[in-house]
C-alpha positions in Angstrom: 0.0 0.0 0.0 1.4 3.7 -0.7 2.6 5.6 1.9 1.9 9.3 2.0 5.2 10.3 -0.1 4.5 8.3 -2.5 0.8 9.8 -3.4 2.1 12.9 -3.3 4.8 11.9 -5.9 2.0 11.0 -8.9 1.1 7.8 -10.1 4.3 5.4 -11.6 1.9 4.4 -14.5 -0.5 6.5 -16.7 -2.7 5.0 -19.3 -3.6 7.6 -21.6 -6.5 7.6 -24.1 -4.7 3.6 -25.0 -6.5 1.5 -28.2 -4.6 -1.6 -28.4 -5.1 -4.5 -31.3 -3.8 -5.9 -34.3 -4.1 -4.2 -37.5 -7.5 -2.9 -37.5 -8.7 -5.4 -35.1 -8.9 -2.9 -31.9 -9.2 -5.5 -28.7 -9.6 -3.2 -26.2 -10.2 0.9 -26.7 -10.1 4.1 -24.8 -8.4 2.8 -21.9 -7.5 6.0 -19.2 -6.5 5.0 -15.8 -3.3 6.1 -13.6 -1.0 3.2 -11.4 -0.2 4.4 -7.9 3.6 3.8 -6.5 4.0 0.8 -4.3 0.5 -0.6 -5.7 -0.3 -4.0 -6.9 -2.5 -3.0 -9.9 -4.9 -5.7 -10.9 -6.0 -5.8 -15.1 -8.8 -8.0 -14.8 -11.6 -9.5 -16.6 -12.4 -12.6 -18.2 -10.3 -15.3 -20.8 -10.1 -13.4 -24.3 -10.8 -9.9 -23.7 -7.3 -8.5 -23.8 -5.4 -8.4 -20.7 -2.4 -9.7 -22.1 -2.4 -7.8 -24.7 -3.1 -4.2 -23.1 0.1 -5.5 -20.9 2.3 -6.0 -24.4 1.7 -2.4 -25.1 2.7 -1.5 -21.5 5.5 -2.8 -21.3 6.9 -1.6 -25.2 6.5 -4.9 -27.1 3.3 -3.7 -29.1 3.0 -0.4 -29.9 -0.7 0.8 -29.5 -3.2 1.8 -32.2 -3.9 5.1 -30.5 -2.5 6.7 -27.4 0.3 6.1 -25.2 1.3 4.9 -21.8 3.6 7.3 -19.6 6.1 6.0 -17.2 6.9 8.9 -14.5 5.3 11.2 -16.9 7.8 9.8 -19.7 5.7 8.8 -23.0 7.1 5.1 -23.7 5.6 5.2 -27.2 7.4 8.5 -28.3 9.6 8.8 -31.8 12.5 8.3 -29.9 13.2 4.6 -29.7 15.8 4.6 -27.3 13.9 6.5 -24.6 12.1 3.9 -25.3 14.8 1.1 -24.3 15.7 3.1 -21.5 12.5 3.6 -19.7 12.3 -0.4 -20.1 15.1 -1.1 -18.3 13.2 -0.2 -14.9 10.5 -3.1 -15.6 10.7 -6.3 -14.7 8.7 -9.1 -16.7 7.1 -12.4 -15.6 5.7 -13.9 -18.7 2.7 -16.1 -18.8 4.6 -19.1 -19.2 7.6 -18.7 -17.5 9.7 -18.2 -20.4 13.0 -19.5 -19.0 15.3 -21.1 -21.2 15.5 -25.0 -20.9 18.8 -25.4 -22.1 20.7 -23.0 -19.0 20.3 -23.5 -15.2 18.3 -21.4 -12.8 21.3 -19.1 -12.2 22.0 -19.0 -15.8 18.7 -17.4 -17.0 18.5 -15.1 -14.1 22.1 -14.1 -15.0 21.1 -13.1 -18.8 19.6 -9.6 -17.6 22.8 -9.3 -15.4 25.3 -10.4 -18.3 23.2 -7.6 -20.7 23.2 -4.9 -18.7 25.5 -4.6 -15.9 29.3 -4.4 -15.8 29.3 -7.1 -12.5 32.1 -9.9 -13.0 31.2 -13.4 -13.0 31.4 -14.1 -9.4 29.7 -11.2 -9.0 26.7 -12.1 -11.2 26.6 -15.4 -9.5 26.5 -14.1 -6.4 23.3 -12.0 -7.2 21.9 -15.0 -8.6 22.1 -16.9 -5.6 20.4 -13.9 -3.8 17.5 -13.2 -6.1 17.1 -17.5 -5.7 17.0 -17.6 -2.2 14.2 -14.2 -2.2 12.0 -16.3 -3.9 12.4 -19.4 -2.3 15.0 -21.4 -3.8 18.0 -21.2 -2.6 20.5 -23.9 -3.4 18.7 -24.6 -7.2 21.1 -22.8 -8.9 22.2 -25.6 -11.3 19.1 -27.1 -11.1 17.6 -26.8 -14.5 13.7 -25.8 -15.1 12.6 -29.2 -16.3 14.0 -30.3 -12.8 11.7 -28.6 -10.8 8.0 -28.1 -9.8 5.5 -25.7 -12.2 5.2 -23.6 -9.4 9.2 -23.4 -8.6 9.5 -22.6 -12.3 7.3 -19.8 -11.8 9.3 -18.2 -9.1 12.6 -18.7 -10.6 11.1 -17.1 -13.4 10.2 -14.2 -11.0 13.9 -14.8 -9.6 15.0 -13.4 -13.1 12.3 -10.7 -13.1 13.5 -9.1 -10.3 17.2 -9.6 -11.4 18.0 -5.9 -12.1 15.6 -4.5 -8.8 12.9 -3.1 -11.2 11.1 0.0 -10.4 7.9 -1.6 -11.5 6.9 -5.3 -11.9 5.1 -6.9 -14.6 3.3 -10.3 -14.2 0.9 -11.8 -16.8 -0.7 -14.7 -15.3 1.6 -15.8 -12.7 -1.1 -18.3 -11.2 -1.8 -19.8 -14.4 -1.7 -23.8 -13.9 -0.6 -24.0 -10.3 -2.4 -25.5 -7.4 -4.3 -23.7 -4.9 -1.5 -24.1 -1.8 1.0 -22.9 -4.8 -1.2 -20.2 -6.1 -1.5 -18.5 -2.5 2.1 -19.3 -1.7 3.2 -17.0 -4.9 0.6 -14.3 -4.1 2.3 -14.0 -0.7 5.7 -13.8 -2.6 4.7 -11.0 -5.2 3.4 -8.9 -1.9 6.7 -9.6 0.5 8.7 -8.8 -2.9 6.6 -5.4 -3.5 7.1 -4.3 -0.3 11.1 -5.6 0.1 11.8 -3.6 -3.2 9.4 -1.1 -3.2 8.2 -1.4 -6.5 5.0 -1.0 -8.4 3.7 -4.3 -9.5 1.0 -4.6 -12.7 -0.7 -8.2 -12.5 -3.0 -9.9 -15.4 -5.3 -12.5 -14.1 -8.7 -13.7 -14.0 -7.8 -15.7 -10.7 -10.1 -14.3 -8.3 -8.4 -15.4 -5.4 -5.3 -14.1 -6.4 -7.4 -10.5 -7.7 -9.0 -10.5 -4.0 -5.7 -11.3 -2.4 -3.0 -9.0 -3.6 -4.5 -6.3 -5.2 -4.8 -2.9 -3.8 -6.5 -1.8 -7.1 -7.6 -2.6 -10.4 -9.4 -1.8 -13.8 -12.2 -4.2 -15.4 -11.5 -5.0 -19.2 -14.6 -6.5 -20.8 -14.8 -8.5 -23.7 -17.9 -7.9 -25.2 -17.7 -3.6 -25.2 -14.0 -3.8 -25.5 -13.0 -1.7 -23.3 -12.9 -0.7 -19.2 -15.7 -0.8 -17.7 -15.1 -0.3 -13.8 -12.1 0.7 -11.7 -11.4 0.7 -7.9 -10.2 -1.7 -5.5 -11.4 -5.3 -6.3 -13.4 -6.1 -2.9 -15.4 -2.9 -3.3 -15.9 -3.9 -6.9 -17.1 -7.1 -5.7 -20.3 -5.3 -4.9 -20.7 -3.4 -8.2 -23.5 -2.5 -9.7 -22.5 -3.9 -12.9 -23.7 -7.0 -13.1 -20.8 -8.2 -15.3 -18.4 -6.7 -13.0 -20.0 -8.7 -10.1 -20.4 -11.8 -11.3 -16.6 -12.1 -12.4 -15.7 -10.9 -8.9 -18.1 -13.6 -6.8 -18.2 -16.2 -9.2 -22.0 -16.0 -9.9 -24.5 -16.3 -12.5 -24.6 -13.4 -15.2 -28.4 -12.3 -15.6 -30.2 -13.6 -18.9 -30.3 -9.8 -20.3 -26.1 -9.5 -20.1 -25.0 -13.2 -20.4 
């Protein structure tokens, strides 16, 4: 949660008039909404309606179809590519599936970031490895390799190497995706010590409502069917919207005839 300071600072993230899609498919439009420092911002909604791909934009892999998204007031989609780059740097990215490289050892893909954009030697890189292993729970794996471990320990080595270069804001699509319950809350515990231990902004996609209910201090409702945001405030006052989309996502009931 953001202390005092840190509202009076602005918002890390502002989402600014965003359309995002692919050619002239839009998949979600006129997005507006502003990221507080130190939260853990929650895009929400159900499968298909463009969470991940309103995150591709945010974090400079797909440029939008109209708009922009400014990081500390700094337009990431501006003419100038490697302001672009730059701003980058200060994310950290979990993707969906994990994304780490089969072929290396834990402390191998966390040390890519490290090898690519710091000057540290290579006991130096291994040392960080080892740290950013044992914050997440695994110390001692360091040579394991990813198909050695658990779907859930991949996951948080995976968030080991997100949080490699102590990113000023976090990134994490679907970081439940395909774990158990016990291993679902366990990582939602991990993404809140780990926000508050670095002090970073953290933007999460799911549709995993314990996880929404759980970690998020607030969030913004992407629907499928209007294609764009249709409610915004902290999930467990949304849970009583008066949107009977919004509210059925968010306690797991039955959608109404007239909106199903």
């Amino acid at each position: 949660m953001r202390s005092a300071s840190e509202r009076a600072a602005g918002p890390a993230i502002v989402v600014r008039d965003l359309d995002v899609g692919y050619g002239p498919f839009i998949v979600q439009r006129q997005l507006g909404f502003e990221i507080g420092r130190g939260d853990v911002f929650v895009l929400m909604g159900r499968s298909g309606c463009g969470k991940s791909t309103v995150l591709r934009t945010m974090i400079g892999l797909l440029p939008p179809s109209r708009g922009d998204v400014l990081i500390d007031g700094v337009p990431l989609w501006g003419p100038d590519d490697a302001e672009r780059d730059r701003v980058a740097r200060r994310f950290g990215v979990l993707y969906q599936r994990g994304a780490l490289w089969s072929s290396m050892t834990l402390a191998e893909n966390i040390a890519l970031p490290l090898q690519a954009f710091t000057d540290l030697t290579a006991a130096q890189t291994r040392e960080v490895c080892a740290l950013k292993l044992a914050l997440v729970g695994l110390a001692g794996y360091e040579d394991a390799y990813p198909s050695d471990i658990s779907g859930g320990m991949q996951k948080r080595a995976a968030l080991a190497r997100a949080i490699a270069l102590d990113p000023d804001i976090l990134f994490l699509d679907e970081p439940s995706a395909g774990l158990d319950p016990v291993s679902s809350r366990l990582l939602d515990d991990l993404i809140l010590a780990l926000r508050d231990g670095l002090g970073c902004t953290v933007v999460v996609v799911t549709h995993e409502l314990a996880s929404i209910l759980t970690i998020g201090d607030d969030a913004v409702f992407l629907d499928g069917e209007t294609r764009t945001a249709i409610a915004r405030g902290n999930p467990r006052t949304l849970a009583e919207s008066a949107d009977p989309t919004v509210r059925a996502f968010l306690t797991r009931g039955a959608l109404p005839a007239a909106v199903r």
